[in-house]
C-alpha positions in Angstrom: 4.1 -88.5 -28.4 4.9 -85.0 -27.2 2.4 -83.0 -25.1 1.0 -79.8 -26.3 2.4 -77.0 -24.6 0.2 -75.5 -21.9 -1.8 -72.4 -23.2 -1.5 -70.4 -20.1 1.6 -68.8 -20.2 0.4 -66.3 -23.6 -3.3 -65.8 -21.9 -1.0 -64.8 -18.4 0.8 -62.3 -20.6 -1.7 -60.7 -22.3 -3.8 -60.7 -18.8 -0.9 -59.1 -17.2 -0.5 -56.6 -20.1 -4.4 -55.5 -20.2 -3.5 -55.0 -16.3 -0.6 -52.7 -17.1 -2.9 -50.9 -20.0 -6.0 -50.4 -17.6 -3.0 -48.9 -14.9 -1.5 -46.5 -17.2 -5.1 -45.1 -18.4 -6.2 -44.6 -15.0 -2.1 -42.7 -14.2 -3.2 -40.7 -17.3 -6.8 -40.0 -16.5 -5.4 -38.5 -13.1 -2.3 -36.7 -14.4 -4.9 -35.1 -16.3 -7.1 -34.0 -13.4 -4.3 -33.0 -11.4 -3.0 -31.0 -14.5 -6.5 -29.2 -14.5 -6.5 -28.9 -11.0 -2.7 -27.1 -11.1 -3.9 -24.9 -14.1 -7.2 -23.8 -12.2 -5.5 -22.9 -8.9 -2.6 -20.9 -11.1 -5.3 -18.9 -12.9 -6.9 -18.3 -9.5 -3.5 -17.1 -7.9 -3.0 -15.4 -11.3 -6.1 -13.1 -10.6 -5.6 -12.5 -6.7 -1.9 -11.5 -7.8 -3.3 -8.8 -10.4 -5.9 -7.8 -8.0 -3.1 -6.7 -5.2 -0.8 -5.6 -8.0 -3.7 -3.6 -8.7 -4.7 -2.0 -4.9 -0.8 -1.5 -4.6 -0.6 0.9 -7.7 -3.6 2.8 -6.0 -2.4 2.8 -2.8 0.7 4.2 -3.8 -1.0 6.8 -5.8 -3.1 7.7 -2.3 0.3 8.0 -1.1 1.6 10.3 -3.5 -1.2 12.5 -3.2 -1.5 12.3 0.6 2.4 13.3 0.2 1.8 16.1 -2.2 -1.3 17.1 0.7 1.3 17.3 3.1 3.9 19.1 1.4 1.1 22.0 0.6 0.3 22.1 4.5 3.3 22.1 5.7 4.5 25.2 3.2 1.0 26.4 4.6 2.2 26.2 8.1 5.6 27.9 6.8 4.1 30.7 5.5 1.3 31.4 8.4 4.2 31.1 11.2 6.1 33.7 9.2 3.4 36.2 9.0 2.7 35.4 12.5 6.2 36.2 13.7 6.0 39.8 11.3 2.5 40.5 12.9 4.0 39.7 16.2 6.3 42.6 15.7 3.9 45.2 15.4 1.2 43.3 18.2 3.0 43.5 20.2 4.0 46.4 20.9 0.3 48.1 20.5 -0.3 45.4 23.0 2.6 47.2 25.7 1.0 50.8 24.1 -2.5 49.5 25.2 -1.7 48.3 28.6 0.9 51.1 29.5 -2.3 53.8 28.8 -4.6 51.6 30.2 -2.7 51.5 33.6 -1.5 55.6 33.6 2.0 54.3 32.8 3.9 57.2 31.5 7.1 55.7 31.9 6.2 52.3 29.9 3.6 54.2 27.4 6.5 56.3 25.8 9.0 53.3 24.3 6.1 51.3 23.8 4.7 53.9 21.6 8.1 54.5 20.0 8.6 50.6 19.5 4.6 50.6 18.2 6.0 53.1 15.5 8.8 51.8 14.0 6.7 48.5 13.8 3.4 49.2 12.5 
């Protein structure tokens, strides 16, 4: 008589396969979490990136008007040094005028005068 064949080599296969099918749910149950995980910290980085996009375009807008600010001024400064100089030109003068009466300067009083006049 021939002996039956021992029955444990299927039930080690399909043990061994249920292992494999329990191993590749639990892979896929954490690609998955790490997939959310990944998505969440993208949409986080996402945000923080169109928030400093965001302070960038209105920083650079300060800057343009701070530039613009500038500009003005320093035409202001322009302008007020060149009226100072021609204000100068007749000040100055009055200033020698004053002084050369002030001290009895005959000699000084006359050009200053003359100087005052073609000036003022």
């Amino acid at each position: 008589m021939t002996e039956p064949l021992p029955k444990s080599g299927p039930r080690r296969v399909v043990v061994v396969l249920g292992a494999l099918v329990v191993l590749l749910i639990g892979a896929s149950a954490l690609a998955i979490t790490l997939f959310a995980g990944v998505r969440d910290d993208r949409d986080l980085e996402s945000q923080r990136l169109d928030q400093v996009s965001t302070a960038r375009s209105e920083a650079q807008g300060r800057l343009s008007g701070t530039t613009a600010s500038i500009d003005e001024v320093a035409d202001g400064i322009a302008r007020l040094e060149a009226a100072n100089a021609e204000l100068h030109k007749c000040a100055d003068p009055a200033k020698d005028t004053i002084i050369a009466a002030r001290d009895d300067d005959d000699a000084a009083l006359g050009p200053a005068v003359g100087r005052a006049s073609d000036n003022c």
